[in-house]
Every structure is written in structure tokens, then in C-alpha cells.
C-alpha positions in Angstrom: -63.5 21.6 60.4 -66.4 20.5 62.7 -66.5 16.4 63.4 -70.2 15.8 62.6 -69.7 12.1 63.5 -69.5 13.3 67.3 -73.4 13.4 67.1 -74.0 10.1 65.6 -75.9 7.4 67.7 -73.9 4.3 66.4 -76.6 1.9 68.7 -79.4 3.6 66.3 -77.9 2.9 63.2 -77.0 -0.7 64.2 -80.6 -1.4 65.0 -81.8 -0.1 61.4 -82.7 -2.1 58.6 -80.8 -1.8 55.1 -83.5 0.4 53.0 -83.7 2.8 56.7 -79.8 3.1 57.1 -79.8 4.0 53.3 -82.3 6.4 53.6 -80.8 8.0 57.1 -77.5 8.2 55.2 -78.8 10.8 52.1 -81.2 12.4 54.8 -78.3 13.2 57.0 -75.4 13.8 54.2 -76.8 14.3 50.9 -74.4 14.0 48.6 -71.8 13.7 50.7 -72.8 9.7 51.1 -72.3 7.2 49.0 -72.2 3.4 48.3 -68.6 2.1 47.2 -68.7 -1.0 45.4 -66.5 -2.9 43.4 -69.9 -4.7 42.1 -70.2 -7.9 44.2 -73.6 -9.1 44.7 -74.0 -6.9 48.1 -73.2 -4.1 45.6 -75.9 -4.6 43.4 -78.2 -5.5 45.8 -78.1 -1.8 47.9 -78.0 -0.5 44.3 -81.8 -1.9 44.3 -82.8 -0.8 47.5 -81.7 2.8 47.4 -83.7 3.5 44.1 -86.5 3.3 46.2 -85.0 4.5 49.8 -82.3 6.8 48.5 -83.2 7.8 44.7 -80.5 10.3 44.8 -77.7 8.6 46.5 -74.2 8.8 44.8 -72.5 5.1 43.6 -69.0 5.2 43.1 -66.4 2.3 42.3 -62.5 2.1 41.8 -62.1 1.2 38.2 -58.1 -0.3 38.6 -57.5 -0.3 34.8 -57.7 -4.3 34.9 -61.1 -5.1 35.8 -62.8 -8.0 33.6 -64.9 -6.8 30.9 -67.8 -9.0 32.6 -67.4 -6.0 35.4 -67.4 -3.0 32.8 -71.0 -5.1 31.3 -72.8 -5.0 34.7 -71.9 -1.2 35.3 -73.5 0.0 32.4 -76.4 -2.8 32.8 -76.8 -1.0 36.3 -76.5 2.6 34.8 -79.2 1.6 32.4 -82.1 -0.4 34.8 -81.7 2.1 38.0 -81.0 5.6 35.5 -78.0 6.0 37.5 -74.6 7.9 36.6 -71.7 5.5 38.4 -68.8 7.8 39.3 -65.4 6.0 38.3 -62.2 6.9 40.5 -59.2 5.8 38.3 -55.5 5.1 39.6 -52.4 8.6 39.1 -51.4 6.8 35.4 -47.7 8.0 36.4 -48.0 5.9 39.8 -48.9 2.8 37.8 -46.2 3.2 34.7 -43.8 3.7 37.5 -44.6 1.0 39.1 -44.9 -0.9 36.0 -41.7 0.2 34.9 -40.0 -1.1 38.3 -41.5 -4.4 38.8 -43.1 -5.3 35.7 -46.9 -6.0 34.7 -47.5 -8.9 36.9 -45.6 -7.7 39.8 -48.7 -9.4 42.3 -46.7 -13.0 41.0 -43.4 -12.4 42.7 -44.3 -11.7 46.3 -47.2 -10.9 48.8 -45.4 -7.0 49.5 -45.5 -6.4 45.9 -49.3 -7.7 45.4 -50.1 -5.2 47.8 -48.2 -2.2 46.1 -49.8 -3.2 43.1 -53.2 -3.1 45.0 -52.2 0.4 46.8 -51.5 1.8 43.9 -54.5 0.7 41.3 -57.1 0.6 44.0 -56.6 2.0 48.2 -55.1 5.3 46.3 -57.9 5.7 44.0 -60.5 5.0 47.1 -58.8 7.5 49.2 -59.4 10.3 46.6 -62.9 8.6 46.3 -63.5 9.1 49.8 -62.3 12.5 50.3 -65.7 13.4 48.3 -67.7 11.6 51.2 -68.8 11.9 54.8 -70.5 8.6 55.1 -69.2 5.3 53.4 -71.0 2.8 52.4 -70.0 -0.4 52.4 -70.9 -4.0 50.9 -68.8 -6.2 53.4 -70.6 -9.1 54.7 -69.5 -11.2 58.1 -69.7 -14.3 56.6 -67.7 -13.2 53.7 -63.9 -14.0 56.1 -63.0 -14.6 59.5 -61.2 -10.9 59.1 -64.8 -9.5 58.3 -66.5 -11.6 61.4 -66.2 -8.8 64.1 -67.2 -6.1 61.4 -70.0 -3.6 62.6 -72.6 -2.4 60.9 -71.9 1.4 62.1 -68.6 2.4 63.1 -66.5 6.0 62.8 -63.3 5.3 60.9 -59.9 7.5 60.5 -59.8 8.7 56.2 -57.3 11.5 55.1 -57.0 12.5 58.0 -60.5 13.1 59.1 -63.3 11.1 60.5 -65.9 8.9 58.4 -68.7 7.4 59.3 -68.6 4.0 57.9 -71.9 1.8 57.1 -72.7 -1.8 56.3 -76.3 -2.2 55.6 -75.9 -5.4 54.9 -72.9 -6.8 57.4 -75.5 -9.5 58.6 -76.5 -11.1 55.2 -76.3 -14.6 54.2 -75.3 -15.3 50.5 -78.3 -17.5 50.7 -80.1 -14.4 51.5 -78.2 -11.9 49.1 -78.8 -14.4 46.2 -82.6 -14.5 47.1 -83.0 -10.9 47.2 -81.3 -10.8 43.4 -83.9 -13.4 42.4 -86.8 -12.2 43.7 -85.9 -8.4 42.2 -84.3 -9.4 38.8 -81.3 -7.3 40.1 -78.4 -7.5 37.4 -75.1 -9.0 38.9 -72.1 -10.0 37.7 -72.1 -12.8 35.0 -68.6 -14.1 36.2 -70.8 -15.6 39.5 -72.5 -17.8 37.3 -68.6 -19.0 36.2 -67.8 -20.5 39.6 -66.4 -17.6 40.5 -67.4 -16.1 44.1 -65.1 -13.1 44.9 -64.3 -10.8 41.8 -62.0 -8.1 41.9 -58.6 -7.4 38.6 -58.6 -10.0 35.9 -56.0 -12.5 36.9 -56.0 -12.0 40.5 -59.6 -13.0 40.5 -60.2 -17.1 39.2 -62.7 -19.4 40.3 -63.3 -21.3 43.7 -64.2 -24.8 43.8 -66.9 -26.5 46.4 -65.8 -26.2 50.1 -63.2 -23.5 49.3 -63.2 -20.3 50.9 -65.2 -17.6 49.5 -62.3 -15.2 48.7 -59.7 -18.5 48.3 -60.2 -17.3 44.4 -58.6 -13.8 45.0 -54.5 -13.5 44.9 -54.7 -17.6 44.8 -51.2 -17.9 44.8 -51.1 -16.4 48.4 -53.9 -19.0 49.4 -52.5 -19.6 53.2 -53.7 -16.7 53.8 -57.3 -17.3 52.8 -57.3 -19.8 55.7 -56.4 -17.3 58.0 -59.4 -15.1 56.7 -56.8 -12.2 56.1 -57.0 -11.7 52.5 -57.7 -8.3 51.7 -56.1 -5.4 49.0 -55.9 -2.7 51.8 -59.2 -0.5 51.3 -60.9 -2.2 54.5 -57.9 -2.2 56.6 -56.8 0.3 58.9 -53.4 1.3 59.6 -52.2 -1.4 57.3 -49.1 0.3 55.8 -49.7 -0.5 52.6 
């Protein structure tokens, strides 16, 4: 199969503007670009802009079977204002009663390895199947979101299922102050758990609130908190060659 990415002027795409790159991507791709979002603010945010850059640009999510209810309310709030079909990628039911069955329901408790099968399994395996449906992936990281995310660029090919990607982050160079603004100023829906104290929001449980000071993400897997200090935690989906 012919590598497409070969032709793609990474320096061009890193000089565009959210709404342009958006717009590039369905120009370029079609339907084979998408934005993946787990429904963070960025999320809903380049939900917004592509209804007027990208009308027709495909939204897909991972739903892990344990996302908070708040989560399943915004989709279909989103679905509704923008007239948008949100395409749901699920985890193999037989991986996760397996699994289940081997380490019990709240395996993510007893160690960091097993927190990350649990997340290979309910959501890098679904993503992966997700991204197979894709040429370009779009992506809601922000810099200022970890230390891990600082050196993130905004245009980058990546290694998927064997084959190349092309891998976009319109808005890598945000603030929060800036992302929160945007959802003001629009009326854009966003997730209702924000207004909770919460400030990274992934599965029930392994999402709680953060307190003033904390780091953003010290809310995720909070159990495993030295690692938010480190600016490493992540559930495998933005990490190459992690072995997970």
C-alpha cells in the first residue's frame, strides 16, 4: 500500500491554525480523518470548530464500558447541538470477561502492570481498531497538559498497525485559560464533571477530583500519584512502543 504521509509538509501543517489544519485534514482524507476524543474540553472545543471548517469530519471515541454517565450526557448533548453521529469503538467483551475473570473487577487497585492491562484492554485495543479506519488522527493533547506531553508536536507521522499515520494536534499550543474561554465565548457543551473539581476525566473510579496546585492529571489512577510528578501518567493510547 502506497505511504501517502511521504508527501506531507509537517513545517506547513505546524504553521496552521486549528480551524485550517481541520479543514486540510477532510480536504486531504475525507473520511479517512477523524477527531478521537475521550471528550475533554480540547475535545469539545475542535468539535465546534470543525462544524464550520470540516462539517463532514468523522468523531470517534473509545467507550471503555466504565465511563461516567456525566460522559455518556455530553455525547449525546454534542450529537444533538452540532447534528453529529459519534462513532463508538467498544472493548472484544471476551478480552474483558477474561481479564475480569483473572484479576477481578478492580484489577487497576493491585498494581501499576495490571492498571495498564486493564487500560490495554478497555481502551489502546479499542483505539487501534479505531484507528485502522483512519489515515489522519486527530488529537486533543495539549503541552501544558504533562511534562510527558511538553515536547508533543503539532504534526508528526506515527507507526499504527503496522502502517503510517499522520498524527494532528490543532490545539497542542493551548492554554486551559484559553480552551475555557473558547467554551464560553461559543456556549460549547463540556463535561459537567469539570465543574466537580475534576480536571482529567477518563473510567469511573480511576478518574476523582484534583485539588488546587495539583497536577492536572494527579486525579487519574490516583493511587499511582508519583508518577503524576514525573508527568508520565498515561493509559497507553499516546505512547509509542510502550508494551502495553
Amino acid at each position: 500500500m502506497e505511504d501517502w504521509t511521504e508527501g506531507v509538509n509537517l513545517e506547513a501543517l505546524e504553521a496552521m491554525g486549528p480551524e485550517e489544519l481541520l479543514r486540510w485534514s477532510w480536504e486531504a482524507r475525507g473520511t479517512r480523518a477523524a477527531i478521537f476524543t475521550s471528550f475533554q474540553k480540547t475535545g469539545c472545543v475542535m468539535i465546534d470548530m470543525a462544524r464550520a471548517a470540516a462539517p463532514e469530519l468523522r468523531v470517534l471515541t473509545v467507550d471503555t464500558l466504565r465511563l461516567p454517565q456525566d460522559t455518556h450526557d455530553l455525547m449525546k448533548a454534542l450529537e444533538a447541538k452540532y447534528g453529529i453521529r459519534i462513532e463508538r469503538f467498544q472493548p472484544d467483551p471476551d478480552r474483558v470477561a477474561r481479564m475480569v475473570d483473572d484479576h477481578g473487577e478492580f484489577l487497576f487497585f493491585d498494581s501499576r502492570e495490571k492498571q495498564e492491562h486493564c487500560c490495554a484492554v478497555r481502551k489502546v485495543e479499542p483505539n487501534r481498531r479505531a484507528l485502522a479506519t483512519v489515515d489522519i488522527w486527530i488529537t486533543g493533547l495539549r503541552r501544558d497538559q504533562s511534562a510527558f506531553r511538553k515536547a508533543t508536536p503539532k504534526a508528526a507521522v506515527v507507526e499504527q498497525n503496522g502502517r503510517r499515520l499522520l498524527k494532528l494536534c490543532p490545539l497542542i499550543d493551548w492554554t486551559e485559560e484559553r480552551v475555557n474561554a473558547y467554551i464560553s465565548e461559543r456556549g460549547v457543551p463540556y463535561n459537567s464533571l469539570y465543574d466537580k473539581g475534576y480536571t482529567s476525566i477518563g473510567c469511573v473510579i480511576c478518574s476523582t477530583p484534583t485539588r488546587p496546585g495539583e497536577n492536572p492529571r494527579a486525579g487519574r489512577w490516583r493511587w499511582t500519584n508519583q508518577l503524576a510528578e514525573a508527568g508520565k501518567k498515561e493509559c497507553g493510547i499516546h505512547i509509542q512502543g510502550s508494551g502495553i
